[in-house]
Each structure stands twice: as structure tokens, then as C-alpha cells.
C-alpha positions in Angstrom: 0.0 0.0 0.0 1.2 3.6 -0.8 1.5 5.7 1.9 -1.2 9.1 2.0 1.3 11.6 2.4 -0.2 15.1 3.8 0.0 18.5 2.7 3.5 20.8 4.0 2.6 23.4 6.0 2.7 27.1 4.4 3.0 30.3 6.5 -0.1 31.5 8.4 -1.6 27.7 8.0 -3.6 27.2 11.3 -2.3 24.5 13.3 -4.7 22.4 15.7 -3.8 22.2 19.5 -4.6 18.6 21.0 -4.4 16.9 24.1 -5.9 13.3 23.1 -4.1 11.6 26.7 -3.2 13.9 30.4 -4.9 17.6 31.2 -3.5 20.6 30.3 -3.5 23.8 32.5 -4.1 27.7 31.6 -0.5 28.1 31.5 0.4 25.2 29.2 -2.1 26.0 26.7 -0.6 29.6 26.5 2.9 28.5 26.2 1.8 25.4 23.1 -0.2 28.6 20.8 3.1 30.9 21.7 4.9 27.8 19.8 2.9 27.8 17.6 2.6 31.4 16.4 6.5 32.0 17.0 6.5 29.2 14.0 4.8 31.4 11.5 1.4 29.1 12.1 -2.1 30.1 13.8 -3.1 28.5 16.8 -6.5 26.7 17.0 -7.7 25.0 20.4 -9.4 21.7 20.1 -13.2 22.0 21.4 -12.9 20.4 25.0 -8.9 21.1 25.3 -9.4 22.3 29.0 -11.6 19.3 30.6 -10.4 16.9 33.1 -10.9 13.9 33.9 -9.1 12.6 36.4 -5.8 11.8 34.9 -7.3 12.2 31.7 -7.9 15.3 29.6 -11.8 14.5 29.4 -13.9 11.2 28.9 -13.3 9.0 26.2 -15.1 10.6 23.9 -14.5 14.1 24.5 -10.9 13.2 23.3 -11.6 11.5 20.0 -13.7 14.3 19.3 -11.0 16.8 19.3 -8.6 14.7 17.2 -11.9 14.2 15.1 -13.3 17.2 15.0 -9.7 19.1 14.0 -9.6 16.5 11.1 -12.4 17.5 9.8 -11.5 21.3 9.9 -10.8 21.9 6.6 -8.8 25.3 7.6 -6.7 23.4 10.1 -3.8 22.2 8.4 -2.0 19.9 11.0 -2.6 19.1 14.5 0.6 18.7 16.9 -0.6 17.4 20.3 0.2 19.5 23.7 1.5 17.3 25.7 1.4 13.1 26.6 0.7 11.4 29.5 -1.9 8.7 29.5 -5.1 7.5 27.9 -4.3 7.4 23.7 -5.1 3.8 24.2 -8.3 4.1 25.3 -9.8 6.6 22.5 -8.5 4.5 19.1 -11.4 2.9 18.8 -13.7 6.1 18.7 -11.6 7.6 16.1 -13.4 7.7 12.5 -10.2 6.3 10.4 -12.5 7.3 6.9 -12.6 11.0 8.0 -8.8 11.0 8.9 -8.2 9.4 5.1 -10.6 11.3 3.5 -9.0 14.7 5.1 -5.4 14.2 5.6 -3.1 16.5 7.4 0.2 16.4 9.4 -0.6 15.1 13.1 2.7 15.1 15.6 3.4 14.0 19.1 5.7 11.3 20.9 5.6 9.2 24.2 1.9 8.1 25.3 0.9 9.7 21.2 3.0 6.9 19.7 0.0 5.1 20.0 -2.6 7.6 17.8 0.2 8.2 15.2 0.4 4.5 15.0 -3.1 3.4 14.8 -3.7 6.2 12.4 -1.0 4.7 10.1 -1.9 1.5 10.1 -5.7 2.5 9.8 -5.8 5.0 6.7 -1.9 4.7 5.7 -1.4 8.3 6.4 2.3 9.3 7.1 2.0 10.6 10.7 4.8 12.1 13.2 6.7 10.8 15.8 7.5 14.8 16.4 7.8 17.3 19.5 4.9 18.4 21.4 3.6 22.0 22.4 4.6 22.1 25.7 7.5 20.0 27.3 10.8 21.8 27.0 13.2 22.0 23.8 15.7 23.1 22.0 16.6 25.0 19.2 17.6 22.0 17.2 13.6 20.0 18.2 11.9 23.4 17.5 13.6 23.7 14.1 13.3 20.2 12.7 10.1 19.9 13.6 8.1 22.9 11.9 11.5 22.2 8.6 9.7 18.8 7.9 6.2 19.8 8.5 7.3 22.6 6.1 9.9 20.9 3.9 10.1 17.2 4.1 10.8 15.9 0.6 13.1 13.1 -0.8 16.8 13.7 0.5 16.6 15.1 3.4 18.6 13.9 6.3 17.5 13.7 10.2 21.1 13.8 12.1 21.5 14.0 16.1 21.4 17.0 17.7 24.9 18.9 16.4 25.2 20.5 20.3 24.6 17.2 22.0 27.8 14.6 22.4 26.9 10.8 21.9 26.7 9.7 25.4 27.9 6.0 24.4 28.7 6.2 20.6 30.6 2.9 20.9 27.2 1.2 21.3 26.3 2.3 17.9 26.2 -1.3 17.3 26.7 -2.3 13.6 27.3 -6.6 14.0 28.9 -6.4 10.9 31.1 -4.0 8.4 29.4 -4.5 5.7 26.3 -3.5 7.8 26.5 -0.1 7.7 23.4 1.1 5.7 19.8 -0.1 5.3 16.3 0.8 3.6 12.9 0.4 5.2 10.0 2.0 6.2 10.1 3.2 9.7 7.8 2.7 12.3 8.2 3.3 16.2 7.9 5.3 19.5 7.7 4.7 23.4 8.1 1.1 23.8 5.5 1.0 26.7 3.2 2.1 24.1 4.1 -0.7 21.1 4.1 -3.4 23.7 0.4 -1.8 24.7 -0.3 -2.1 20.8 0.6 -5.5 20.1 -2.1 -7.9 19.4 -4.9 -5.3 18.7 -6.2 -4.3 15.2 -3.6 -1.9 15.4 -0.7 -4.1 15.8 2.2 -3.9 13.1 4.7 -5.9 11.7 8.0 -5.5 11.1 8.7 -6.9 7.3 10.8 -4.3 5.9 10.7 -1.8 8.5 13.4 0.2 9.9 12.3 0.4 14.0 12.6 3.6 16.5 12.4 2.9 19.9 12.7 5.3 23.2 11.6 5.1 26.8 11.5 6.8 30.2 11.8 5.9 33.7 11.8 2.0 33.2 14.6 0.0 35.0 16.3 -2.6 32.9 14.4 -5.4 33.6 11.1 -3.7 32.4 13.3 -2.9 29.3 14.5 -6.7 28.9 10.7 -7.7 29.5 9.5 -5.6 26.5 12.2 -6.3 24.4 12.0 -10.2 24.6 7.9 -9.6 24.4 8.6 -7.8 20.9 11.3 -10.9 19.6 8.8 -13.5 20.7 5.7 -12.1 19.2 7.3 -10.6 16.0 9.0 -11.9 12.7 12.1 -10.2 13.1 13.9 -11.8 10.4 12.5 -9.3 7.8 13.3 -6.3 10.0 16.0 -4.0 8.4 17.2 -1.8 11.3 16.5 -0.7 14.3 17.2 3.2 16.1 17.4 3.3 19.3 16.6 6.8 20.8 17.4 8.2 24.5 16.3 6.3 27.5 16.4 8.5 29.8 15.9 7.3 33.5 16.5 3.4 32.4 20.0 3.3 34.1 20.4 0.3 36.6 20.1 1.8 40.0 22.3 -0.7 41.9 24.8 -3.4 41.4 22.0 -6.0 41.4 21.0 -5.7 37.7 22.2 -5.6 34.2 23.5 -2.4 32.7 20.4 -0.8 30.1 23.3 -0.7 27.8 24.1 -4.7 28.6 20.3 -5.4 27.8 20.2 -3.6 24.7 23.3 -5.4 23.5 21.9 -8.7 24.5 18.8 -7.8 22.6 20.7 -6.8 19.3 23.2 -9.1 19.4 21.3 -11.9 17.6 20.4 -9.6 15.1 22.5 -8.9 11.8 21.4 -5.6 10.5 22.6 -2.3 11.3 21.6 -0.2 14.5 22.1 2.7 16.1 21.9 3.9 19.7 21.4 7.0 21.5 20.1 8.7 18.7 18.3 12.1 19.6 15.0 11.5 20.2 12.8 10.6 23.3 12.1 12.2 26.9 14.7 14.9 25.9 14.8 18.2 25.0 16.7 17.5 21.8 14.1 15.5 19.9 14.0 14.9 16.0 11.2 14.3 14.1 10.3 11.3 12.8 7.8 10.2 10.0 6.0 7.1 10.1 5.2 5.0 7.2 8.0 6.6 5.1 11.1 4.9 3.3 14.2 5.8 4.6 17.9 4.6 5.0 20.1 4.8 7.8 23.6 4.9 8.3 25.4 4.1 11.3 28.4 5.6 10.3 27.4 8.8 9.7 24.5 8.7 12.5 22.1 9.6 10.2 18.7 9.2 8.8 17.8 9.7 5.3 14.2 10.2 3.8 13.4 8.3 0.2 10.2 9.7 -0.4 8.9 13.1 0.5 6.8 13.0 3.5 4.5 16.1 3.0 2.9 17.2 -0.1 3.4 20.7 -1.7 0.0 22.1 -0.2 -3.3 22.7 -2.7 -4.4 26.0 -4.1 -7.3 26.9 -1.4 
């Protein structure tokens, strides 16, 4: 299937605000339109953006009607989320998939939103955006790539680490062998809480051909192990093509009784013979890249790099 790429973002294109999983306060909706407008881009509020339930941004239902409704918006032009926390899950299946096909646009957000940019993949084939959000804390370098591929994602274009940042373990670029460096696929990822969560739903994926992100937060090593092994015992992995591993921040071992995060890792990859890289700059960081889902792509884990093959937004139609 041929992926539904969405329109690039022009200046003054109105940009929906979402919060599909936690609450967001007063003050964090003001500071995601600030982003938003310091881009060049119009902010619009999702109906129901301020309710709360619980630890929920609003029922069920009042949550799949803001990614819904925005969809449908003809004006907005992509919809970034605000912030994660917890609940995607629970709103996929109250998500009309033939009004997302039908009206596709860029939609962006990481950690608990790896699930909605996921399901909406797999559901309508739309390229969607393991991206920033509106309110956690960045950098110049997340800020920048971000809004660049929303605007400007066409064939060619690499996604490096963060310039600024030094490669905590760079020898853990694992690569088994030389002749390993490079590789094509179509990647698909995100918080690996969230693709455990995902697999054996209707919104599961596979792994033929795919090039795999993966980045976490907060979860000792064992948890880590536990996922990882879950993911090589219910997935073909022979026809996976790479795998990039992002930050994983707060997944050290705390105390000697435990293996290192870097030892599981190794122990994950080492019966694989494709090329992968590590501590790549993306995650519960402020120096996040922005990754497309669905698209080809090749990676090189000399150069620490990540190249699209396919543009991943459309130039936009004549309104």
C-alpha cells in the first residue's frame, strides 16, 4: 500500500492544538499557541482542550472528538498534540479512520501519542509524526526540525543528532557487521510502553521491511528486557531491516544488582545482523528529532544519520 502523504505546511496555516491523553492547564495551553505562532502558524484550540478527567484530559469521547473534529477542519492544516501522558489507548477505537483518510493533514506527538500516530498509520496509511509536542521543554535543534519537515520534508533530506549534544555511548552504535552499515525500510516506532500496549490489537504492526525507533522513560532494565523479549517473541524479526534506538532517559540500573540498560540492549541486538544505532536524539529529551511514520528511509550508522526516500508532505493545494 502507498502511503497518503499530507499536505506541507505554508505560513499562516492554522495548526490544531490537541491533548488526546493527560490535562493541560491555563498556562500550558498559553505557552503550546506561543509555539505555535513563533513558528509562523495560527493556533487553533481543540473543542474540550481544558476538561479533566481525572488523569485524563476528558472522557473517552470528549478526546476523539478533538482529534476528530480538527480532522475534519478543513482550515486546520495539521494538528501537533500539547502534551502526553496517558489514555491514547483508550480513545482509538472512537476515532473515525474514513474522516482521517478522507481529510489528511500532518498530526505530531511522541511518548503516550505513539499510539494515535500508530493506529492512524496503520488504519488509513497516512504518514504521521513521531514529532515534539507544544509544551514539554526543547531546544533550538527540536523546534527547528520539527516545523523544517512539517514545512519541507521531501526526498533527500537527512535527520542527524542534535549537532550540540555529544553521543553519550557512541561505541554502542552497534553495527554486528562491516558490511552493515546502511539499510532501507519503512520506519515505524515510538515509546516502547506504548508498542508493547499495541501488540495484538487491530492496530498491531509488523515488522517486514521496517526500519524500528524505539525510546523510553523511567523504566529500570528489567522492564526494558521484559519488552524487548515480548517484541522478539511475538514478531517476525527476520525481515526487519534496522532498528534506532533513541534516548532512554531514566533506564540506568540503580544498583549493582542488575544488568546495565546498555548490557540489555546489547543482549537484545546481538542476535540480530542488520545495522543499528543507539542514542540517537530522540525521546524524553529536549533535543528531539522528528520522525515520519510509514516513510522509506535509510540509515547509516556511520554517519548517525537518517535519510528520507520519499517526501513525507505534499506541496499544499491551491485553497
Amino acid at each position: 500500500m502507498h502511503s497518503l502523504i499530507p499536505p506541507a505546511l505554508r505560513p499562516g496555516d492554522k495548526v490544531g492544538i490537541a491533548a488526546p491523553a493527560g490535562p493541560i492547564t491555563d498556562q500550558q495551553a498559553r505557552k503550546a499557541a506561543f509555539n505555535v505562532q513563533k513558528a509562523g502558524f495560527v493556533p487553533v484550540m481543540a473543542d474540550g482542550i481544558f476538561d479533566k478527567y481525572g488523569y485524563l484530559a476528558g472522557s473517552d469521547e470528549a478526546r476523539a472528538n478533538q482529534i476528530n473534529t480538527l480532522f475534519a477542519q478543513k482550515d486546520v492544516k495539521a494538528i501537533v498534540c500539547a502534551r502526553g501522558g496517558y489514555g491514547t489507548t483508550r480513545i482509538l477505537d472512537l476515532l473515525d479512520y474514513d474522516l482521517i483518510k478522507s481529510n489528511p493533514k500532518i498530526i505530531g506527538g511522541y511518548s503516550d501519542i505513539t499510539a494515535l500516530t500508530i493506529a492512524i498509520h496503520k488504519m488509513t496509511g497516512l504518514i504521521t509524526f513521531h514529532s515534539s509536542m507544544l509544551v514539554p521543554e526543547d531546544t533550538e535543534y527540536t523546534r527547528r526540525m520539527m516545523w523544517d519537515i512539517f514545512r519541507n520534508g521531501i526526498r533527500g533530506v537527512k535527520i542527524g543528532c542534535d549537532p550540540d549534544e555529544a553521543a553519550e555511548s557512541p561505541e554502542v552504535a552497534l553495527c554486528p557487521t562491516p558490511s552493515k552499515n546502511k539499510a532501507q525500510g519503512t520506519l515505524i516506532g515510538g515509546n516502547l510502553c506504548l508498542l508493547e500496549a499495541l501488540t495484538g490489537t487491530k492496530y498491531d504492526f509488523n515488522l517486514q521491511n521496517k526500519i524500528l525507533f524505539i525510546e523510553e522513560i523511567n523504566e529500570p532494565p528489567y522492564k526494558i528486557d521484559r519488552m524487548l523479549t515480548h517484541l522478539r517473541s511475538s514478531k517476525n524479526l527476520s525481515g526487519l531491516r534496522g532498528i534506532v534506538f533513541g534516548k532512554m532517559k531514566g533506564c540506568e540500573a540503580q544498583g549493582d544488582n542488575s544488568l546495565s540498560l546498555s548490557q540489555v540492549i546489547s543482549d537484545f541486538c546481538k542476535r540480530l545482523t542488520i545495522p543499528i544505532i543507539t542514542d540517537f536524539s530522540f525521546g524524553h529529551v529536549k533535543s528531539r528529532c522528528t520522525l515520519p511514520i510509514g516513510a522509506r528511509v535509510e540509515i547509516n550508522v556511520k554517519n548517525r544519520e537518517i535519510k528520507l526516500l520519499e517526501d513525507v508532505v505534499a506541496p499544499p493545494t491551491a485553497a
